[in-house]
N, C-alpha and C positions, 0 to 999 in steps of 0.2 A: 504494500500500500504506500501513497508518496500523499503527501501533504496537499494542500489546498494552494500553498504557493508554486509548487513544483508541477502546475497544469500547463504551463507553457501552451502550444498551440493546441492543446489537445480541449482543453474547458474552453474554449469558441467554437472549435470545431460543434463541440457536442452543443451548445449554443447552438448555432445555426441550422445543427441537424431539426432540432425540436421548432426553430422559426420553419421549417422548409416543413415540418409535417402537420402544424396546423392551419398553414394556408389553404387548404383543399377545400375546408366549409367558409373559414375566415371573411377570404376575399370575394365569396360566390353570395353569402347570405343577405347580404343587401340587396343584390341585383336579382336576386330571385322573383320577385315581381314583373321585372322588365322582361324575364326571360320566358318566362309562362307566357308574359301577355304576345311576346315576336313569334312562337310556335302556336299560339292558340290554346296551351293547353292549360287545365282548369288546379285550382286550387292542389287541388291530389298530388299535382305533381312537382309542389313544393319536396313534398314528404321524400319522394320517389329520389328526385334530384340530390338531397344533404344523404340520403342513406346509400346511396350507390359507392359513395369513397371507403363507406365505412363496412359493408358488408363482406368481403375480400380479407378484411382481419380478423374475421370472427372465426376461420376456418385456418388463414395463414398464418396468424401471429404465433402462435404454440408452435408450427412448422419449423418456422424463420428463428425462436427462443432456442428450440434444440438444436437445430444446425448451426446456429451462433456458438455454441457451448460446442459442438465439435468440431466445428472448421476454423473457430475463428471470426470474431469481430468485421475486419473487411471483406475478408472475402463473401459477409450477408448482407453486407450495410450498401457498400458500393453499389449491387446490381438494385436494391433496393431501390436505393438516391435516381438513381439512372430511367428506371423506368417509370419514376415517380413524374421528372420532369420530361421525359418522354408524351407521354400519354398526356400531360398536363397541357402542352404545346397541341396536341390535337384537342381538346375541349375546346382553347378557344376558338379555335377552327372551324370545329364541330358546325356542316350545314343543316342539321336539323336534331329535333330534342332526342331521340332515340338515340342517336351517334353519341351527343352531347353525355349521355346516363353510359352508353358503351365505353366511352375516353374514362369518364368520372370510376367506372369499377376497374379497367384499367392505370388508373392512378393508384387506387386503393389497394392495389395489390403490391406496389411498391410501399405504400403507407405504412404497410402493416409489420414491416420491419423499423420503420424509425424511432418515437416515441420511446417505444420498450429500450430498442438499444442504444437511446443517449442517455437513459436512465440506466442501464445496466452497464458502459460507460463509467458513471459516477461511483457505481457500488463497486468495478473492478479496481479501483485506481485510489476510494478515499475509503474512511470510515469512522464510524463512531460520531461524535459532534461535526466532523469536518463533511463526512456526505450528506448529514441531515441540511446543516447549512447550504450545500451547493444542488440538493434537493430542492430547498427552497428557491434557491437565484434563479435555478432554472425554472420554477415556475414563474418567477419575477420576469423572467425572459418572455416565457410563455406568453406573461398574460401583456407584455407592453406589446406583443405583437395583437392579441386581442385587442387591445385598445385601439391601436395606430390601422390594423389591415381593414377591419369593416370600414370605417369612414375613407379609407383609401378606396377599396372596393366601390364603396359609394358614391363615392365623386367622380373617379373615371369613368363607372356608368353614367352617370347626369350627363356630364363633360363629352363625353366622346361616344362609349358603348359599351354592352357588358363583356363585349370579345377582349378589350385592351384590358381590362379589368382582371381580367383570369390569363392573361401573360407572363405575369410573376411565378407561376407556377413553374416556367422553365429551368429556374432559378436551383431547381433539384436536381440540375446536369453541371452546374458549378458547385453544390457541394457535392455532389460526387467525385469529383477530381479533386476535391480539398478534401476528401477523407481516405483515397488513393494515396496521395501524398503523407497524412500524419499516421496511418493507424497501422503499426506491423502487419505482413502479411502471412505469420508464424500462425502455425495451429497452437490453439492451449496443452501444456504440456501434461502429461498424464488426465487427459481429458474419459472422463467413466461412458463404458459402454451404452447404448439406447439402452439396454435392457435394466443399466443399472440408474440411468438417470429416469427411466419411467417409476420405477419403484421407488425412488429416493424423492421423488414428485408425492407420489401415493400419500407416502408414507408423511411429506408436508401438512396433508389433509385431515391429519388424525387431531392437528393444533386448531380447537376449535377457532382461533383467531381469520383464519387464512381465507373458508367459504366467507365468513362475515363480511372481511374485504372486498373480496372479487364482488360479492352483491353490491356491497356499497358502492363500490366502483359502475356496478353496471348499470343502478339506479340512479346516479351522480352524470351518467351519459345520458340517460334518459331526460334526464331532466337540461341538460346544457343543448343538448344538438334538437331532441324531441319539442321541448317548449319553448325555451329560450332565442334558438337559431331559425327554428322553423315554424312556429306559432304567434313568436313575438311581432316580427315585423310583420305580415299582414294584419294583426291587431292592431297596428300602426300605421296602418294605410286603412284601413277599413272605418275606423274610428278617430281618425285624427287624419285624416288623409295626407300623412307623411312620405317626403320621396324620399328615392335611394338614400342619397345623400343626410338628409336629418336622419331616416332609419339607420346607416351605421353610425353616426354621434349615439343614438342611444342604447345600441349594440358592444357599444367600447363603453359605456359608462362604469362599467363592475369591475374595470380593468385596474383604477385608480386603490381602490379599495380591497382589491385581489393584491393587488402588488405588496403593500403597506403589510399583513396580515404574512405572505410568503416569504418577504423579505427577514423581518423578523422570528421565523419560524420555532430558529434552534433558542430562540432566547422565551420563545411561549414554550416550547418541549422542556427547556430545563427548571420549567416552574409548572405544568400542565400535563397530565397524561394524555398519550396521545386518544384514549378512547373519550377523556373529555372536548379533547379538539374535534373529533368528528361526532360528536353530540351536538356541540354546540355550532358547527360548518351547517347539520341539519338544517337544526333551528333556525339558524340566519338564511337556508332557502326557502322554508317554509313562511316566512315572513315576506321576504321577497316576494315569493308567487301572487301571496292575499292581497297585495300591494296593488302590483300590477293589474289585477282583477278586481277590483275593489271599486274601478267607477269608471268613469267617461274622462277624468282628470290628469293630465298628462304629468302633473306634480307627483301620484303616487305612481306613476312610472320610474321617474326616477327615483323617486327614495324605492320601489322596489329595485330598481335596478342595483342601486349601490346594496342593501340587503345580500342580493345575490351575490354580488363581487366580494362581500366579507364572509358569504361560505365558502364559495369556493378556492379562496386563496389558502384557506385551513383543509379543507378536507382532501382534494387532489393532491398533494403535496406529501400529506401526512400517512395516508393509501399507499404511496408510493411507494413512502420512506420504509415503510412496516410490512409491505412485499420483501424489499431486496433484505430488510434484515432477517426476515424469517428463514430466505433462503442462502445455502451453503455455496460457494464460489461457484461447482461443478455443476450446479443446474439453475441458479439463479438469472441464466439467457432464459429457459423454460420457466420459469415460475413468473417473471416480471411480463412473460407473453402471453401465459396463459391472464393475466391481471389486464393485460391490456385486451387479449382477447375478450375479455367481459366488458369494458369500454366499450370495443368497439361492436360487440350485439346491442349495448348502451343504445351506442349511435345509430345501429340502424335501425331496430326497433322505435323508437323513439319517435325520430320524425313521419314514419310511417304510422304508429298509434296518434301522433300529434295532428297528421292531415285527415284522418280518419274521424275525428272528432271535433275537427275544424269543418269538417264537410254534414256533419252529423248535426252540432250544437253551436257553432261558433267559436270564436278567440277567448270571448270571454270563460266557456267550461271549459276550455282547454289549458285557459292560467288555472283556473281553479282547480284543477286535475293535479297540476304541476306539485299545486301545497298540500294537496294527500298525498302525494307521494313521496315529496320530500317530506313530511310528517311521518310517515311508514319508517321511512328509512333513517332516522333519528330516531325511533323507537329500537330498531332493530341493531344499533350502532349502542344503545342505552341498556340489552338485554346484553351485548356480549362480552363474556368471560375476560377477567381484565388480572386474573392471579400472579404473586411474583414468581411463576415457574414459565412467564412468558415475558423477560423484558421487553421486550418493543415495545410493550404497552403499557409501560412503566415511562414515568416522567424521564425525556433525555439523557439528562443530568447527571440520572441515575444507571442507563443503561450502557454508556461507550466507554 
């Protein structure tokens, strides 16, 4: 393990990797209005459009964890990067919505390796107080790109179109060659057989902590890409007849308040267990949702929005951190994938339940939806086993 100072090009790299893996929804979710309304097609296929990136990792990412753990870091990351920004160059291309949903699960196939491995990245290289902290930045990374890409998205749509908007996404063919360049291309050394990292997987599963996460994790997707990305702004046009441009201003609002909460993480961990940070990450979505559903008033928009931004800066971050500690060097590509795999059913389920009920009920039962759910899953973050024979979930502090 090397220190937090001894990251040299390697903590930008993994930086960037995680800017280039959530541009997929980011930069597209404003302009999803515009884009429905240029093919004709009808509200549904909002849901259809944000789930296609995501649906590709619910099957690869576990794939892409294990083969990481046996070949080696670049040699998955690379083709990952490559085909990310590949396929992303044909979306904006894309002459019609069909192609555009074909490019978009094309993309996602490459996705489905990044996320996981700039966070397994962090957990190869630091640890104890210094990964929880760069755990945190890199959500802090995370979420400035939340904040800054919707209102980008937004504007180049207004401004010009949603095509130049979704151009950035090529931007996965330059880090590809900038993680060519920094990340050895050695297999891990005494790397354990499939047979024994399946088992050594299994055998993760007996720590009642680990299913708790993966839900949380998949219910915390549900709720970001399901309501949030894909529910929100047409309740924002619908009800306030906001264009692209004002929709991602209020799309990056939580980004502020995400940051402030991620940034300080390891300093709430060494005073806070982490099962009370995702309690209370719940809480402040549950709050958010009511918010946002709460009236015709653009005001409890943004205080829901900022709500939302002070769970999620706690709870993504702290999911994370409490995957890669549970899991042992030799399969921690597999276990931080399988974590992500549960994201990303998050993700696609999500918007696809989100437009389903947007086509059923409206925006408004669809926020409302968002705060039983995230109420459920702060119940269920409130129910789990938090003994000291499981440090992770034990305050920081106490654990590195």
């Amino acid at each position: 393990m090397r220190s937090a100072r001894s990251g040299g090009t390697l903590l930008p790299l993994i930086f960037a990797i995680t800017l280039t893996g959530i541009l997929g929804n980011t930069l597209i979710a404003p302009a999803v209005p515009d884009i429905l309304d240029q093919f004709g097609v009808g509200d549904a296929g909002a849901g259809v459009l944000i789930a296609a990136t995501s649906l590709p990792g619910v099957f690869l990412a576990p794939v892409i964890g294990v083969l990481a753990d046996r070949h080696g870091r670049r040699r998955v990351l690379v083709p990952c990067l490559a085909c990310y920004g590949a396929f992303g160059l044909m979306a904006a291309a894309a002459p019609s919505f069909q192609l555009l949903v074909l490019a978009r699960l094309g993309m996602g196939i490459g996705a489905a390796g990044l996320i996981n491995l700039a966070i397994v990245l962090i957990g190869d290289h630091w640890e104890g107080g210094d990964r929880t902290r760069l755990i945190g930045r890199n959500s802090v990374v995370l979420t400035i790109g939340l904040a800054t890409l919707p209102p980008l998205g937004g504007a180049l749509t207004d401004l010009v179109s949603w095509r130049l908007a979704l151009l950035p996404y090529g931007l996965g063919l330059v880090t590809a060659v900038a993680a060519h360049r920094v990340l050895p291309a050695d297999r891990p050394h005494g790397a354990p057989t499939l047979r024994q990292q399946l088992t050594g997987i299994a055998g993760l599963f007996r720590r009642p902590q680990l299913p708790v996460i993966f839900a949380g994790g998949m219910l915390s997707f549900v709720l970001i890409f399901g309501i949030f990305l894909a529910a929100l702004p047409l309740h924002l046009e619908d009800e306030f007849g906001f264009g692209a441009g004002l929709r991602g201003v209020f799309l990056g609002l939580p980004a502020v308040p995400s940051m402030l909460v991620a940034f300080n993480l390891e300093r709430i961990r060494s005073h806070v267990a982490a099962k009370t940070v995702l309690v209370a990450g719940a809480a402040m979505l549950t709050v958010g949702f009511t918010l946002m559903g709460a009236g015709s008033l653009a005001v409890l928009v943004v205080l829901g929005c900022i709500f939302h931004g002070l769970g999620e800066g706690g709870l993504i971050p702290t999911m994370q951190d409490v995957s890669v500690a549970l899991a042992p060097p030799g399969q921690r590509g597999a276990v931080v994938a399988l974590f992500v795999s549960a994201t990303r059913l998050g993700q696609t389920i999500g918007p696809l339940g989100a437009a389903a009920v947007l086509d059923a009920r409206g925006s408004f039962a669809a926020l409302h939806l968002g705060a039983l759910v995230a109420l459920g899953m702060g119940m269920m973050f409130l129910l789990m086993p938090a003994g000291s024979r499981h440090p992770t979930i034990a305050p920081a502090g106490t654990d590195r």
